[in-house]
C-alpha positions as CSV (number, residue, x, y, z in Angstrom):
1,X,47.3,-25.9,-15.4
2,X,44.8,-25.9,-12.8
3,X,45.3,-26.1,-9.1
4,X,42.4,-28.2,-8.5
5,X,41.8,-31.8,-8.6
6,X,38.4,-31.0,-8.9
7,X,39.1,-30.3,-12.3
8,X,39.3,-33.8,-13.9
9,X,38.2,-35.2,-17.5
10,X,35.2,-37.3,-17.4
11,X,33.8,-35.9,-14.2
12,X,30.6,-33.3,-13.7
13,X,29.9,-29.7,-13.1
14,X,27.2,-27.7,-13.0
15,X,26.7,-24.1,-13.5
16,X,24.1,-22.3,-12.7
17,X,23.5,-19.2,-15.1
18,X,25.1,-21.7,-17.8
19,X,23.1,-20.7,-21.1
20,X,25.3,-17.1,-22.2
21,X,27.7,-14.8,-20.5
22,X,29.9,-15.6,-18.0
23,X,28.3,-18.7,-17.2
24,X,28.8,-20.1,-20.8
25,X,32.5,-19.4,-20.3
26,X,33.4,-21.3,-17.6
27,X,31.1,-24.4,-19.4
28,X,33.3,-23.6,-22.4
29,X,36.5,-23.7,-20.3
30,X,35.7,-26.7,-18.2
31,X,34.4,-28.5,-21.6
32,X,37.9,-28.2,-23.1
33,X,39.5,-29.7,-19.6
34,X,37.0,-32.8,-20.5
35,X,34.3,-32.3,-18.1
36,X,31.0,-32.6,-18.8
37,X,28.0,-30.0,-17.5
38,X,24.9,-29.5,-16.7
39,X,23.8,-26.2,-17.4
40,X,20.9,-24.3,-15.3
41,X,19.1,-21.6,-16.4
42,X,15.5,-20.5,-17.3
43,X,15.5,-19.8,-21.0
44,X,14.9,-23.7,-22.7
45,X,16.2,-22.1,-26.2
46,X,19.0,-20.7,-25.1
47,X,19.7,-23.4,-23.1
48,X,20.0,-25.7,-26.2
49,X,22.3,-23.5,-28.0
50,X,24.7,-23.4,-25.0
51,X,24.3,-27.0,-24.8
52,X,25.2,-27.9,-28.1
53,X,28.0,-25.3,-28.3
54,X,29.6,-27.2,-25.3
55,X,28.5,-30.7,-27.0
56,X,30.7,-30.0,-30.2
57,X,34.1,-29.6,-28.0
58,X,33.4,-33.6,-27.5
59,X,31.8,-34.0,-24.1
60,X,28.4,-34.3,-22.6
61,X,26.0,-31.5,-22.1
62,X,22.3,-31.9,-20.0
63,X,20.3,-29.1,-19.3
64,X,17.8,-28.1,-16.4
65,X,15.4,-25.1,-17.3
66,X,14.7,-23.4,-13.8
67,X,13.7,-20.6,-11.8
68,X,16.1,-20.4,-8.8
69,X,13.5,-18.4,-6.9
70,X,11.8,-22.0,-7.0
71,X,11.3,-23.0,-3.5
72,X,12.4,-26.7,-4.6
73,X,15.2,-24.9,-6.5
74,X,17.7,-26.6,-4.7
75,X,16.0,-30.2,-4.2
76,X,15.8,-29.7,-8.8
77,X,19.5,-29.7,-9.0
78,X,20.1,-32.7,-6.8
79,X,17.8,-35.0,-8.7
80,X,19.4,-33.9,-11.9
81,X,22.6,-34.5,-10.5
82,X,22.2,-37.8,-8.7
83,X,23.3,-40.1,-11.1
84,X,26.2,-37.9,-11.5
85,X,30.0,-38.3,-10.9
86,X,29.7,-34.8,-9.8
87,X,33.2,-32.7,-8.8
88,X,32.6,-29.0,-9.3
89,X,29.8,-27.0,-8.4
90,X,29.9,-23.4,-10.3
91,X,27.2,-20.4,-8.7
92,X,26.9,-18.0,-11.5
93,X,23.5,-16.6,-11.3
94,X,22.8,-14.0,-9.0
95,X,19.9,-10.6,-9.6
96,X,20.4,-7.4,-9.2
97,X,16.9,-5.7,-8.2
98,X,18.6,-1.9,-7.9
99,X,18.5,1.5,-9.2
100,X,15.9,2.6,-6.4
101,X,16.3,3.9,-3.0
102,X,16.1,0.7,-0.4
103,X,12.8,2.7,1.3
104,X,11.5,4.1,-2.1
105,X,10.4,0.2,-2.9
106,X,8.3,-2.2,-1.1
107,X,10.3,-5.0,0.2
108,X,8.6,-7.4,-2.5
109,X,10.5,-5.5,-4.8
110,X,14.1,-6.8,-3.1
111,X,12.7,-9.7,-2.3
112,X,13.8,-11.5,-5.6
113,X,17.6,-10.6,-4.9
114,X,17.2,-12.0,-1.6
115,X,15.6,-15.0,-2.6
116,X,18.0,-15.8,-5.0
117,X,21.5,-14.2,-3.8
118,X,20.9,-15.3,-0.3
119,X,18.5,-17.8,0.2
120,X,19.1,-20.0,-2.9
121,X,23.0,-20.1,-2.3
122,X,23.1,-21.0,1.3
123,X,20.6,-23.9,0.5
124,X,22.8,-25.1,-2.3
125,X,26.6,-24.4,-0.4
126,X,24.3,-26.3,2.4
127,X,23.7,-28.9,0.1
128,X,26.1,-29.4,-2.4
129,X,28.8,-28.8,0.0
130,X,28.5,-31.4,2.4
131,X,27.9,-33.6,-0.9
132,X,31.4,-32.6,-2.4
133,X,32.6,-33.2,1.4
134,X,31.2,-36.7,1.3
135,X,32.7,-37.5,-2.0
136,X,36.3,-36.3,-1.3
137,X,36.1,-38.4,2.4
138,X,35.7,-41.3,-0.3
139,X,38.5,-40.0,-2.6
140,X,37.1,-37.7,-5.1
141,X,38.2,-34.3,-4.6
142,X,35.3,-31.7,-5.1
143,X,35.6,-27.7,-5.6
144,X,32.8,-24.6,-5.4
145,X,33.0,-21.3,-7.6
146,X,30.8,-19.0,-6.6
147,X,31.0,-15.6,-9.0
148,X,30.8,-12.9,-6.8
149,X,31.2,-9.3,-7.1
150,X,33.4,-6.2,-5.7
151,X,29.7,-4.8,-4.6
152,X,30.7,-6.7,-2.0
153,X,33.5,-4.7,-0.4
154,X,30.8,-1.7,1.4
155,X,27.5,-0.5,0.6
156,X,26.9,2.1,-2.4
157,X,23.8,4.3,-2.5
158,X,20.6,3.1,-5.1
159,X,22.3,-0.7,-4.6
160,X,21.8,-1.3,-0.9
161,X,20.5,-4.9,-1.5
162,X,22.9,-5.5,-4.5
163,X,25.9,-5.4,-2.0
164,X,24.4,-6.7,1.0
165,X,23.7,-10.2,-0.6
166,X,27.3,-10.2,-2.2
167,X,28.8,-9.5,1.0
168,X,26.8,-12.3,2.4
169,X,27.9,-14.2,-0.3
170,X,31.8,-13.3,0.0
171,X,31.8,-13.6,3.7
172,X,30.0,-16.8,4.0
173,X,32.2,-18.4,0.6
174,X,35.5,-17.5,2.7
175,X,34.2,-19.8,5.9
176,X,33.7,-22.3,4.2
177,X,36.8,-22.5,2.0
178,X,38.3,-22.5,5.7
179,X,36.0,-25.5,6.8
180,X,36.2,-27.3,3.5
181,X,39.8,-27.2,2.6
182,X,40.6,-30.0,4.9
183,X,37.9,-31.8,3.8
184,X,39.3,-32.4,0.1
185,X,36.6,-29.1,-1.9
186,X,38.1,-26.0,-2.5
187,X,36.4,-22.8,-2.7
188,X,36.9,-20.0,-4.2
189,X,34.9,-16.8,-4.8
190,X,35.1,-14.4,-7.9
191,X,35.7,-11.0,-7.5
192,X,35.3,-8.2,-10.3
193,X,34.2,-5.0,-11.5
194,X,32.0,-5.3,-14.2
195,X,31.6,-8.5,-17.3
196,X,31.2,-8.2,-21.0
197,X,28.2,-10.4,-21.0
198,X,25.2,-9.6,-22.8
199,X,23.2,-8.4,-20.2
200,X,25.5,-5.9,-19.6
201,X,25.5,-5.1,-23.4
202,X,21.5,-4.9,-23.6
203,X,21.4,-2.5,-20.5
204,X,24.0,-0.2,-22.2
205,X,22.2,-0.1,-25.6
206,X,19.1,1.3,-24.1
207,X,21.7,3.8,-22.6
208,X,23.4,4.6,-26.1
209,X,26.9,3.7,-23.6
210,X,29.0,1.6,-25.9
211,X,30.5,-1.5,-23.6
212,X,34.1,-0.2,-24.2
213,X,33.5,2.7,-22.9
214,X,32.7,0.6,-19.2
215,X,36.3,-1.4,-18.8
216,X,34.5,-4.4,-18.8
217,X,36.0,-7.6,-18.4
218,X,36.2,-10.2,-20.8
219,X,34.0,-14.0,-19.6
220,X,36.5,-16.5,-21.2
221,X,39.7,-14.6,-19.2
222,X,37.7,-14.5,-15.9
223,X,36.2,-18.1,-16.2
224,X,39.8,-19.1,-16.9
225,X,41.2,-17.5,-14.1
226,X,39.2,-18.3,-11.5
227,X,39.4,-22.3,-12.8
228,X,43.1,-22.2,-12.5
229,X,43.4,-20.3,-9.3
230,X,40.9,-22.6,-7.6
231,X,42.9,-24.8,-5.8
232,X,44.2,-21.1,-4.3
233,X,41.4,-19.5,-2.6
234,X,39.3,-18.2,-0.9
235,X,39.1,-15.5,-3.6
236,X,40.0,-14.4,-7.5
237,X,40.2,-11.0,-7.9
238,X,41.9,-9.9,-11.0
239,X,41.4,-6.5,-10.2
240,X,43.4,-6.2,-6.7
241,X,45.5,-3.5,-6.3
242,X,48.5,-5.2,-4.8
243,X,49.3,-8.1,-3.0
244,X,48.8,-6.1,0.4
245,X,46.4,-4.6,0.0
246,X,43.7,-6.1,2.9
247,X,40.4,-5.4,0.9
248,X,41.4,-6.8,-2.6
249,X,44.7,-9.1,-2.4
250,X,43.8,-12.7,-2.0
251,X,47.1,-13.0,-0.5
252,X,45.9,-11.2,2.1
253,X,42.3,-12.2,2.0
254,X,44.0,-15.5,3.1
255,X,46.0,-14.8,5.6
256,X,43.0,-13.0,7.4
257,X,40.4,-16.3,7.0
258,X,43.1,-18.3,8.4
259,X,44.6,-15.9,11.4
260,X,40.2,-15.7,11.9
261,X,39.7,-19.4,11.7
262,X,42.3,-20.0,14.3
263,X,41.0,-17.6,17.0
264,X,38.0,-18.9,16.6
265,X,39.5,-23.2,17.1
266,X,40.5,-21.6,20.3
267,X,37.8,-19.6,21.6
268,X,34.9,-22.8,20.7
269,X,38.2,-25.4,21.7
């Protein structure tokens, strides 16, 4: 059972990314816990399909078609949200504009990822946080998933960007599981290698790389564990190599955000 009270039949989520992959799985997951979701993505078709798929396990679905490059992207989800009893926000979405030297591209070309990795998630955390925030102060919990990425743990060569923006990501995802905590939202961030999605499968068929051959990780057991460990943050990382390990462990990701957050009550008073 779930950690989080965040997690409650009858109440909201959206997920950005929503309409396949690992974005479809944690709609599927949540769906069967009794919430009902928006899903955000660009593609309307596949939008319905998801939609439908998560209507048949007997709860409501809505939809949003949109760009999150949109400079309203942000100011979109809240009005399609307003009327909601909204308790879980889930980040799932995130490009990867990589496969190129950093100075071999104009920075047009990684302006997308940073548009969207970046930009677009601070707004929303920004947003949607101090929302959740507002509705736990009044007694309804809230909780954030953000899927993240083990590009985040140091920079690899042809996917400068790629890791930049999910380091951003992971570091900025732990504050504020510090800060929100004792506000009533947990956060948590996803950690993993590499997803069975089919992305992933389309960019291995034009490589003749069958998908087993990659380890990949399977979307309904990663969207399941990262719903149940919520309420345990700051991160989910299936992967960790053990429980002490200081880059990997949330154990020990913990104990760092909190021995951090500390210092810092002291230094600002």
């Amino acid at each position: 059972m779930t950690r989080s009270a965040a997690i409650a039949p009858g109440k909201w989520a959206f997920i950005t990314g929503g309409s396949d992959g690992l974005g479809l799985a944690f709609a599927t997951d949540l769906a069967q816990r009794g919430m009902h979701c928006l899903l955000i993505a660009r593609q309307e078709d596949k939008l319905a399909r998801a939609a439908a798929a998560v209507r048949a396990l007997g709860v409501e679905a809505r939809t949003l078609s949109l760009d999150l490059e949109a400079p309203d992207a942000v100011a979109q989800i809240a009005a399609a949200t307003a009327d909601l009893p909204l308790t879980l926000a889930v980040f799932n979405a995130g490009a990867e504009a990589s496969g190129a030297a950093f100075v071999d591209r104009p920075y047009d070309h990684w302006a997308t990822t940073i548009r969207r990795n970046v930009l677009f998630l601070t707004e929303a955390l920004n947003h949607f946080g101090k929302r959740l925030a507002d509705s736990a102060a009044a007694g309804t919990p809230g909780g954030i998933i953000v899927v993240g990425s083990e590009a985040a743990f140091g920079g690899v060569g042809l996917s400068g960007i790629y890791t930049a923006t999910k380091g951003f990501a992971l570091n900025l995802c732990e504050s504020l599981w510090a800060e929100l905590a004792p506000r009533g939202v947990d956060v948590i961030t996803l950690l993993f290698k590499i997803a069975d999605t089919p992305m992933l499968r389309e960019t291995l068929a034009r490589r003749g790389i069958p998908v087993e051959a990659t380890g990949a990780s399977d979307p309904i057991a990663l969207a399941r564990g990262t719903i149940e460990a919520l309420g345990d943050g700051p991160v989910y990382n299936p992967d960790a190599v053990s429980p002490d390990d200081p880059v990997t462990s949330n154990a020990a990701r913990r104990e760092r955000v909190n021995a951090k957050t500390e210092q810092m009550k002291f230094f600002y008073g």
